[in-house]
Structures are given as C-alpha cells and as structure tokens.
C-alpha positions in Angstrom: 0.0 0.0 0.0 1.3 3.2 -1.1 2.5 5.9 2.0 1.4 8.8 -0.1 -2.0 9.7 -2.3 -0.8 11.8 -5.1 -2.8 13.8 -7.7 -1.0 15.8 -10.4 -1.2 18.8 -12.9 1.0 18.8 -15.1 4.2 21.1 -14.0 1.8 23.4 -12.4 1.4 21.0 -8.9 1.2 18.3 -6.8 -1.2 17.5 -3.8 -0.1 14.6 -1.7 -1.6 13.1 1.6 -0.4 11.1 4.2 -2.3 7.4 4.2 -2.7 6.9 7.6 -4.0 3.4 9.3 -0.5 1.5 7.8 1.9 -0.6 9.5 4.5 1.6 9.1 6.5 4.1 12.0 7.1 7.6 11.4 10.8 7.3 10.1 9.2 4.9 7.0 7.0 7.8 6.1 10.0 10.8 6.3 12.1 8.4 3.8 8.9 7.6 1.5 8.1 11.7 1.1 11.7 12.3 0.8 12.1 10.1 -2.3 8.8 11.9 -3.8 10.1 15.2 -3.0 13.6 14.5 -5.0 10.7 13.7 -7.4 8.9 16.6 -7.2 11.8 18.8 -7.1 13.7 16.9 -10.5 10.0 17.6 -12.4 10.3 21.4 -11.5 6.8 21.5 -10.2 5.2 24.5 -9.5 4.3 24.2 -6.0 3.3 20.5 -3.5 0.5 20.9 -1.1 0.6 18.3 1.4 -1.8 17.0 4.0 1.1 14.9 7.0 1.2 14.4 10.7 1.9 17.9 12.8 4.9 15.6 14.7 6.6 16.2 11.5 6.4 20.2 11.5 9.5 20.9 12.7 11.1 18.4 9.2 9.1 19.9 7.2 9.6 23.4 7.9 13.2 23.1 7.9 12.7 21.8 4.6 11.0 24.9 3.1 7.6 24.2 3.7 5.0 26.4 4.9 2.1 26.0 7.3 -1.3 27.1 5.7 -3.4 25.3 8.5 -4.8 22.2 10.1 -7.7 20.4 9.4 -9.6 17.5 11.5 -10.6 14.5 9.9 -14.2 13.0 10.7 -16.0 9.4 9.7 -19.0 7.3 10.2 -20.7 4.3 8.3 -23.7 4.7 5.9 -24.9 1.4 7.1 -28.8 3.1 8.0 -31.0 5.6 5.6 -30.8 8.8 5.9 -34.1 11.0 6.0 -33.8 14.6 6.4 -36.1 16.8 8.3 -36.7 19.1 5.6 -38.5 18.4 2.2 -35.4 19.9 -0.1 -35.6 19.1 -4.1 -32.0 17.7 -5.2 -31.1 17.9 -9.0 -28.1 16.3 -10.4 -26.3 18.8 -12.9 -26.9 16.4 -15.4 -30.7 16.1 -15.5 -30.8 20.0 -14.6 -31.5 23.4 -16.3 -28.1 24.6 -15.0 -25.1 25.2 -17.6 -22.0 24.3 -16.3 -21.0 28.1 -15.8 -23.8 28.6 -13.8 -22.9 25.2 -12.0 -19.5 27.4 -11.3 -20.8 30.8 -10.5 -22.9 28.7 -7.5 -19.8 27.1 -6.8 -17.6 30.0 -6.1 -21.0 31.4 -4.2 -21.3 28.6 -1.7 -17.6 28.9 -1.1 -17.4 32.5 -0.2 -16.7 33.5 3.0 -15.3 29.7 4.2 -13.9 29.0 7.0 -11.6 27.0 5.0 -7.6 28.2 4.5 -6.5 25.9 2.3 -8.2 27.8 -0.9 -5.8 26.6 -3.8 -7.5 27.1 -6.6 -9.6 29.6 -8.5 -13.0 28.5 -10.0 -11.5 27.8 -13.5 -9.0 25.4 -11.8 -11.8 23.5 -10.0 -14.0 23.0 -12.9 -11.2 21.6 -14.8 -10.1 19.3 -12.5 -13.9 17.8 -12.6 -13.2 15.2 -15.5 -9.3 14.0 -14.0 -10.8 13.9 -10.6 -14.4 12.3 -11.2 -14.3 11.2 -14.5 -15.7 11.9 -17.5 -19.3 11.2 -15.9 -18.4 14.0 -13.5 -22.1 16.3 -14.0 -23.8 12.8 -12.3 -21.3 13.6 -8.9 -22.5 17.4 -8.9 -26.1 18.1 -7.0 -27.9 21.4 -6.7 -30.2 21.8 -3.7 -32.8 24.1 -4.1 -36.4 25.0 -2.6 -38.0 24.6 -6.2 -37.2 28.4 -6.9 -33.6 28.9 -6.2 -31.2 27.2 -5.7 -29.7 27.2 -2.1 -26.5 24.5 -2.1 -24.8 22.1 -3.6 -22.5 19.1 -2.7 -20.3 16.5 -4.9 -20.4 13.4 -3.5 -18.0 10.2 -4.8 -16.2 7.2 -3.7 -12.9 8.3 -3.4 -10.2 7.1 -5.6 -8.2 4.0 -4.8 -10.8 2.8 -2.9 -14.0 0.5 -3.8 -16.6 2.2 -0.8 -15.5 5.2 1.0 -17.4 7.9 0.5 -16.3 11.5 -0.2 -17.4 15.0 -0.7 -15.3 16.5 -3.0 -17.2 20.0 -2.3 -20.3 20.9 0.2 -21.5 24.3 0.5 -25.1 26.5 1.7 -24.9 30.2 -0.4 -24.3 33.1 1.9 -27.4 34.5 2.3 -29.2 30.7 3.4 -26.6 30.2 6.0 -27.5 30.1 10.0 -31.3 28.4 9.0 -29.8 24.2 9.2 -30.0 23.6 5.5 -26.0 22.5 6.0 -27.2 19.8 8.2 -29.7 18.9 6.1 -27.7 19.1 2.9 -24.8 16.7 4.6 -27.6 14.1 5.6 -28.8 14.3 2.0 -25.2 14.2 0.7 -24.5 10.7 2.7 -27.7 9.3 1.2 -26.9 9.7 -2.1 -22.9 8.6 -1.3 -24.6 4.9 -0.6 -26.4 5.3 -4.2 -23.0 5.1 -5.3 -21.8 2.1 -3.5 -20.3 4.0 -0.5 -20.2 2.0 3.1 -17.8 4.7 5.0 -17.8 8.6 4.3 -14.7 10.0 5.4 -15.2 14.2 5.7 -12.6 16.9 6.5 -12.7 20.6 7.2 -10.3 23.4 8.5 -9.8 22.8 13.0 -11.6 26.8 12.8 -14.8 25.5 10.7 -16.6 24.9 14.2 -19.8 25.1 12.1 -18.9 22.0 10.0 -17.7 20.3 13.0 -21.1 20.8 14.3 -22.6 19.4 11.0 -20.6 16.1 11.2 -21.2 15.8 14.8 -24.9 16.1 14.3 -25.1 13.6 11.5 -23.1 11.0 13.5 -19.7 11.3 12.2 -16.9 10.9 15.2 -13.3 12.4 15.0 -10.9 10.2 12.9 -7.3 12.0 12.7 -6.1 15.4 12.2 -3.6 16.6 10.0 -1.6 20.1 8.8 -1.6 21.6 5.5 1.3 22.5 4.3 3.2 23.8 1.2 6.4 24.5 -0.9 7.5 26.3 -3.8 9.4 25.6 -6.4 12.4 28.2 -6.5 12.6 30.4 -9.5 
C-alpha cells in the first residue's frame, strides 16, 4: 500500500496526503516523502501541497515548507437511511437546467466567505479538474439543492479514488445568504444518502480545525473524530 495519495497537474502541482492506518512508524514515512520530494523537485513542479502528521512540523519546515493550516478528519458508516427533516428538491447537474458556468458561479457562491484556509485554486481550476478527478461522468457527482425556486447549495459526493466504498465529498456548500437556517445539516444528511447510491459504506469528511460550524454538521449527523492533520506547502524556486 502506497505511504502517499498523489494527484498531479502537469508542471503546475502536486497534492499529496499522508495514508494513515498502515503498519508503518514515522521514520518509513520521512524516507517515502523524501524520495517523492527529489521527485517533485527533479520535475520542477510548481508548488506541493501536502496533508502529514503535525509531529513532523518541525522536518518539514526546515525543509522549506510552509504552514497554511490544520484540518480534522471525521467518519461514520452509511450502514442506515438517511431521512432529512426538511423536504429539499436535489437535481443532479446532469438532468438540470443549470449550464455548467452557472454550476461554477454557485460554486464560487457557496464557497465564499469559508472557514476554509487551504483555498488553492480559482473556479476555472476546480472546474477543470472535474473530469481527472471524477471522470468523464463527472455532472452525475455534482447536486444542486434548491427549494424549487432557487437554488440554495450544492455538494459533490463520490467514492474516493483507490478505494471501492469510501465515500467523499469533493465539495459541500449553503450560499451566503441561506446560511444560520440548518439547510448545511440537512444538505450533509442528504449528501451521505446519495454517497450509498453510489456504493459507498464509509464517508470520510474533512474541514479546517476553525470551521466549528462544520464540525457541528458532522457531529450532528453522526460522524466521530478520525485524525487530524496540517496543510502544508512548498514552492518551487525560481
């Protein structure tokens, strides 16, 4: 089993994260990153985000990286149904009036104002990275939640890759002006339903240690604390 997930853009970057629940001590995972950093650094790689133990700080800093922030790591099984409290109409993008551009302009709406540090990439980025990171079928992963006027969230639930039944959210996300009235509760409940449509059995979540509001989200729906982790970055020198 590989130490490391990896996804890559070309020369532009490289997001890796620690696989935890291994048989493997600490020192085996310094010597696997080092090896894909020599990597990384021989490519000439724009930057390498990475998701690692905080008891490695102190290596990785001394190694150029920065600290962007932590996040906290949170699971459950999808072993029962799932019934929300609230009567919400949920559209896949592929049976919906929305274009993809309006798919993105709600995107970059729901995500305004996160708690979230770690904000990488622009909206262009993320739509791009649809088909490499979902597949070609990616409009069937992307769900608008809506009142049946306007629209009022959306999530992008999948099995994550590598495995055959954890489920994932690759986004989640209530539109400013609908926050503070539960629909993110709701919306996560409906998001782990349709996960087990897909073949899911476990849904792994994560979210920035600050995000108390989506800590209260996974802690409502069930979900218990599973690791935590810092983000952190390097640069390729110019």
């Amino acid at each position: 089993m590989n130490l490391f997930s990896l996804i890559k853009k070309d020369r532009e970057y490289w997001l890796v994260d620690q696989v935890k629940g291994v048989k493997k001590n600490n020192e085996d995972y310094l010597i696997a990153f080092t090896t894909l950093l020599d990597e990384w650094n021989a490519e000439k790689v724009g930057y390498l985000s990475l998701l690692m133990d905080e008891e490695n700080e102190d290596w990785l800093l001394k190694r150029g990286f920065n600290k962007v922030s932590s996040i906290v790591e949170y699971t459950r099984n999808l072993e029962e149904t799932f019934n929300p409290s609230m009567e919400i109409k949920v559209d896949a993008l592929s049976e919906s009036h929305l274009s993809d551009s309006a798919f993105a302009e709600l995107y970059e709406s729901c995500r305004s104002g996160s708690a979230n540090k770690n904000k990488l990439f622009s909206i262009d980025q993320i739509m791009e990275s649809f088909v490499n990171e979902l597949g070609p079928k990616w409009r069937e992963h992307c769900y608008i939640f809506s009142n049946g006027k306007q629209a009022l969230g959306i999530s992008i639930p999948h099995i994550e890759e590598g495995t055959r039944d954890e489920g994932r959210l690759f986004y989640f996300g209530v539109v400013p002006e609908q926050r503070g009235k539960g629909y993110g509760t709701v919306f996560h409940l409906l998001s782990l339903e349709i996960m087990k449509r897909f073949g899911a059995k476990s849904y792994v979540g994560s979210t920035d240690e600050n995000n108390q509001h989506m800590i209260r989200i996974f802690e409502t729906n069930g979900c218990t604390l599973r690791d935590k982790k810092g983000i952190y970055r390097i640069n390729r020198k110019q």
